[in-house]
N, C-alpha and C positions, 0 to 999 in steps of 0.2 A: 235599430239595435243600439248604434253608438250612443244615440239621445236617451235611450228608457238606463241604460249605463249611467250614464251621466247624473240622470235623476235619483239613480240608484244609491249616487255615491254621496250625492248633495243631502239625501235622507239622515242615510247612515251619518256624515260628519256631523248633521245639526242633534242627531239622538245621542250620538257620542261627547255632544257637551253638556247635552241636560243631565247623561250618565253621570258623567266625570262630577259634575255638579254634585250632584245627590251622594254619590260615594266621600268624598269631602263630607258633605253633611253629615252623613251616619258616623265617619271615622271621631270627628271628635263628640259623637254623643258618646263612646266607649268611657269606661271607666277606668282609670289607674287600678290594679291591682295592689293590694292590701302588702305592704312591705313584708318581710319575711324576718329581715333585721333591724334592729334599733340604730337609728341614724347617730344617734349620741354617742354611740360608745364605736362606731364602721369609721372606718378612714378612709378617705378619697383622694387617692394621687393624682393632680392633674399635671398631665406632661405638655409643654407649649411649646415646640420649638417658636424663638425668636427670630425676627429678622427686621430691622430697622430701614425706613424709607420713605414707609406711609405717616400722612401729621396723624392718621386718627389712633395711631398705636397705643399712644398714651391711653386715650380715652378708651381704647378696650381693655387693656389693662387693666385699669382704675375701676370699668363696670362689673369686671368680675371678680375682683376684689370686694367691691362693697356688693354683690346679688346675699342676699339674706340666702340660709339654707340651714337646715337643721344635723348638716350632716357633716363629721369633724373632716378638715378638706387639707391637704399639703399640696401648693403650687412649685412645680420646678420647673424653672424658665432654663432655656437650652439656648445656648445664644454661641455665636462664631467669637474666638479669640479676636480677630480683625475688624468687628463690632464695634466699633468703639463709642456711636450715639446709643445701641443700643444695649453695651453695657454702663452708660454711665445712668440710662434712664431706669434701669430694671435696677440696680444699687438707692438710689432716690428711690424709689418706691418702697423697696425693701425697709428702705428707713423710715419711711413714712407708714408702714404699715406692720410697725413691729409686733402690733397684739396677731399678724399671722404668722403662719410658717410658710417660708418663702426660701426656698435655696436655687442660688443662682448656679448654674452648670455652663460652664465656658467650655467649648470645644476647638480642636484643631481643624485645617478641612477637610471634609472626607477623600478617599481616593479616588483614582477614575475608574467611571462607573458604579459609583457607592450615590448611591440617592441620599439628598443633602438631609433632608427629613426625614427618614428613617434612620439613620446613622445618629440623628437626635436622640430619635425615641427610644433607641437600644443603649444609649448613656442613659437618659432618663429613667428608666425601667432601671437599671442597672442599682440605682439609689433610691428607689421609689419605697416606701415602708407600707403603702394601703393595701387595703384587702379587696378593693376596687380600682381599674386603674381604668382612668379617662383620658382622652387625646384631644384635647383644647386647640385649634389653629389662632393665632394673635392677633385676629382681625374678627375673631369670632366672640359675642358674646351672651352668656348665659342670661337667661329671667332669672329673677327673683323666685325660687324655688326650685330652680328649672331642675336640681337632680332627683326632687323629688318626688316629679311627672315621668322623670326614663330610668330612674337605676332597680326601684321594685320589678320591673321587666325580668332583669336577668336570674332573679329567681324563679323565673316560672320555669315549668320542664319542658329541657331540650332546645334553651334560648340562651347562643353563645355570645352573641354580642345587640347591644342597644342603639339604635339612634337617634338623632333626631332629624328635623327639617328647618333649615335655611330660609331666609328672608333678609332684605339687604335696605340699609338706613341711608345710605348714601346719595345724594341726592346735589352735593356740593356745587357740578359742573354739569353740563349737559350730555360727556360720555359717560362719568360717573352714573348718572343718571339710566343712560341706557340702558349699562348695564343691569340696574337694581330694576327697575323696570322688568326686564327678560327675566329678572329672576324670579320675581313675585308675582309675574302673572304667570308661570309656569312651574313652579316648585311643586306647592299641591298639586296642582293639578294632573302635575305628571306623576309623582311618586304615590301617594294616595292609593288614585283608582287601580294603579297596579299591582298592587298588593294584595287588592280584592279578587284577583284572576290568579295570583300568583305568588309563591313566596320570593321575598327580595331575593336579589342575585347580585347584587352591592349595596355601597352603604352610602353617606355622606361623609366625607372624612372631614370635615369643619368638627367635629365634634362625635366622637363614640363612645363607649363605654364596655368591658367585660371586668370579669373577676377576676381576680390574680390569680386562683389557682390554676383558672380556666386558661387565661393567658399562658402559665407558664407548663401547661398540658401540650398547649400548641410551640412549645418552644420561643414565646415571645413574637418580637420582629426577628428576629437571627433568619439569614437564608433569604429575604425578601428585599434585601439594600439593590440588587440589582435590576428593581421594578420600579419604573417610573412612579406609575400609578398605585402609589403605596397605601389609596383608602382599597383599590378593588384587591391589593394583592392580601388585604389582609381579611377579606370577607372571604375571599376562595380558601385562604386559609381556614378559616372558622366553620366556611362548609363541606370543605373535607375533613373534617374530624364527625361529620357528623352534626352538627350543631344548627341552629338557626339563628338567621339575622331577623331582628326586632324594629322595624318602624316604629315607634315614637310618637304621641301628640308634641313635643317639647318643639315647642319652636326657638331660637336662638337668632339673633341678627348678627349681622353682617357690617363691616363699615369698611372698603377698599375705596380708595380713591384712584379715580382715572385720567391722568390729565388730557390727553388729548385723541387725535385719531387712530395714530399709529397704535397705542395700548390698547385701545376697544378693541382694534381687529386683533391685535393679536391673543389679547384675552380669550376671546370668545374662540376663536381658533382653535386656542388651546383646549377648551373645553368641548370642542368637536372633536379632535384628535385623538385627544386620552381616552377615550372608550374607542374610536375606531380601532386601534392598533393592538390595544388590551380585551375591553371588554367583549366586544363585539364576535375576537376572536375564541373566547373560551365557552359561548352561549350553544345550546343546544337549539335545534330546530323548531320547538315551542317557544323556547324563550327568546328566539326570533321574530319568529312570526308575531308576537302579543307584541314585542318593539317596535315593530315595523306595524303593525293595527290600531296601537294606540298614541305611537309617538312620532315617527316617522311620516308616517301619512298626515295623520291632524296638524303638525308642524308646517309640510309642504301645501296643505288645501288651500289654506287661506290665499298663496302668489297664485294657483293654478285658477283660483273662482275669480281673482280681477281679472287676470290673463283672458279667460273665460268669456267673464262680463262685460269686458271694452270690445275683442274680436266678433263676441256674435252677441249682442246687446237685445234684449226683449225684455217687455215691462215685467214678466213674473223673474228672467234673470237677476234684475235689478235689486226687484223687490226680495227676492230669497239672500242674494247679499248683504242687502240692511241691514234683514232681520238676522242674519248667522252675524255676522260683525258688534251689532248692538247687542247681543243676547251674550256674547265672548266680551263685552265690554261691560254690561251689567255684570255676568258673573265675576271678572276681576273686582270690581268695586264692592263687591258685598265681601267677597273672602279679604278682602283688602282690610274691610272696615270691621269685620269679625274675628277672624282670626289669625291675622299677620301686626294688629298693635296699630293701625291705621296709621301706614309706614310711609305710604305715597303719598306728595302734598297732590291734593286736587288740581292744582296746574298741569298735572305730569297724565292726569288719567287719559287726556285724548290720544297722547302717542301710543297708547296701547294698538291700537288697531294700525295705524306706519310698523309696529315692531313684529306684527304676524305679517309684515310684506318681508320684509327686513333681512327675519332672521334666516326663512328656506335660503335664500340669496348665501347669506354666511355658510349657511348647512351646506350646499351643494359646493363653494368653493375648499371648507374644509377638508371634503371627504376627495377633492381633486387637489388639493393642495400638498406642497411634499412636508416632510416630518419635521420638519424643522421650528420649534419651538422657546421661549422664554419663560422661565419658571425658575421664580425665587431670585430671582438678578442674572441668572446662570442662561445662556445660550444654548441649546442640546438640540440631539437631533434621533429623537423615536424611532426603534427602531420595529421591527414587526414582531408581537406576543409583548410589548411594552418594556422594553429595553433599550441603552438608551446610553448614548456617550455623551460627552462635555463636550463643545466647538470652543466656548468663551466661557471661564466664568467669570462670576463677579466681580472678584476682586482684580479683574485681570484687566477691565474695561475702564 
């Protein structure tokens, strides 16, 4: 019984990659929908909270500065008064880039228990003039066109917010590495196919978009400073009004640098956490289960099939391994080289198969780990429903 299980499960994981496969492939044969407005005459506010630390700040910056777009754009950078590299950098730019509009927005610190980033976007919004208003993170950068792959979206009926998908250029260091890694062989593949069983139930907060009037229907950010997780608290916003969240073909990169061990794990930690405490907690029974079928499980197979294959070792054991591991390593390498900008240097492809041992290992100490987190330079400590006090902040360290 346990064995014909087993085999049952080995099936299913290998069909659920040629799925996941194929749902990628059909998502971006879709078409962009036909704008509803004239990009020339729309204005796009991008709101960017600041925060200075990373070398590649500049150079995201500068990339979304110069991405071609047909659509008239106002950047407001949101930066801490106690900033001071990065307000001398975002000034230099400003001057450098005087054929934009660029207003620079200095703030104080937020209070305790006011989320440092959204305490941004609610100054930002506050001064924003678009009739579209986009949430840009400063590590995040646009394509070349890229608003004009996700903002026709939110004209269709019933679509309150836009997003897109992540992929990371980072490649500098060897944790740097990892992490871009983890992210490019699992972005699509996770967000994607889930969409096709389900309507999102979050968003990517690197990067969204709605309307302004849609925005200000939902009362903005106002009300949400006290949610860590400021991209899921504003999709729950969007889907209690009623509205739908919009996946996106738009892909956008990524460029964080990691310098060493201690930031990986805590990175990625972090990024086990904020949905345990938040999301996890607001999901309905279905939208459980399909987590736990298509993410959870496929995440944890790969430690459970070595685990598996070293303990009770047989030539078709072996062989079914290969072929699941080579068949997950093809597949990265084609979406790699199709549709992420062929972002991984080919040195980096063979960790992919080390980073499905890897990462269960992280997943299971996350979700035993206690709340205790680092985000934005700030020390905090998550509390349960994604609330969340200061231990340390930044500038206090």
């Amino acid at each position: 019984m346990i064995k014909r299980l087993w085999l049952l499960l080995c099936g299913l994981m290998l069909g659920q990659r040629c799925w996941k496969w194929w749902q990628v492939w059909r998502f971006f044969r879709q078409p962009t929908p036909q704008s509803q407005r004239e990009p020339a005459t729309t204005l796009v506010s991008l709101l960017q909270p600041i925060l200075s630390g990373d070398p590649h700040l500049a150079t995201c910056l500068r990339a979304n500065l110069d991405a071609p777009s047909s659509y008239g754009r106002e950047w407001l950078w949101l930066i801490d008064d106690n900033d001071a590299v990065a307000q001398q950098l975002c000034h230099e730019l400003q001057a450098e880039y005087a054929n934009q509009t660029i207003r620079i927005i200095s703030l104080p610190a937020p209070a305790e228990r006011v989320n440092p980033k959204t305490f941004k976007l609610i100054a930002g919004l506050a001064q924003a003039q678009g009739q579209i208003i986009c949430v840009l993170d400063d590590d995040t950068s646009l394509p070349a066109y890229g608003l004009e792959a996700c903002l026709p979206w939110l004209d269709q009926a019933g679509v309150g917010l836009a997003f897109g998908l992540p992929y990371y250029r980072s490649f500098d260091n060897a944790w740097s590495s990892l992490v871009a890694l983890f992210v490019n062989s699992n972005s699509l593949l996770t967000y994607v196919p889930y969409i096709q069983v389900s309507k999102p139930f979050t968003i990517n907060g690197m990067f969204y978009a709605l309307r302004r009037d849609v925005l200000e229907q939902l009362n903005g950010f106002n009300g949400l400073e006290h949610i860590l997780a400021d991209d899921f608290a504003v999709a729950q916003r969007v889907k209690q009004a009623g509205l739908g969240l919009q996946q996106t073909s738009m892909r956008h990169a990524i460029r964080t640098t990691v310098t060493n061990a201690q930031r990986y794990r805590s990175l990625i930690q972090r990024w086990f956490i904020f949905p345990r405490e938040s999301l996890l907690r607001h999901l309905n029974r279905r939208e459980r289960s399909l987590l736990l079928c298509l993410v959870i499980v496929p995440t944890m197979f790969p430690l459970i099939l070595a685990i598996v294959t070293v303990l009770r070792p047989s030539q078709r054991q072996r062989w079914f391994s290969a072929i699941y591991t080579l068949f997950g390593l093809l597949n990265f390498i084609q979406i790699d080289q199709q549709y992420l900008e062929q972002s991984t240097p080919r040195r980096y492809w063979l960790l992919v198969p080390f980073l499905e041992l890897l990462i269960p290992l992280q997943l299971i100490q996350a979700l035993l780990a206690p709340q205790r987190i680092v985000w934005r330079g700030h020390v905090m400590d998550v509390e349960k429903g994604g609330e969340f006090r200061f231990v340390q902040r930044r500038d206090e360290q």
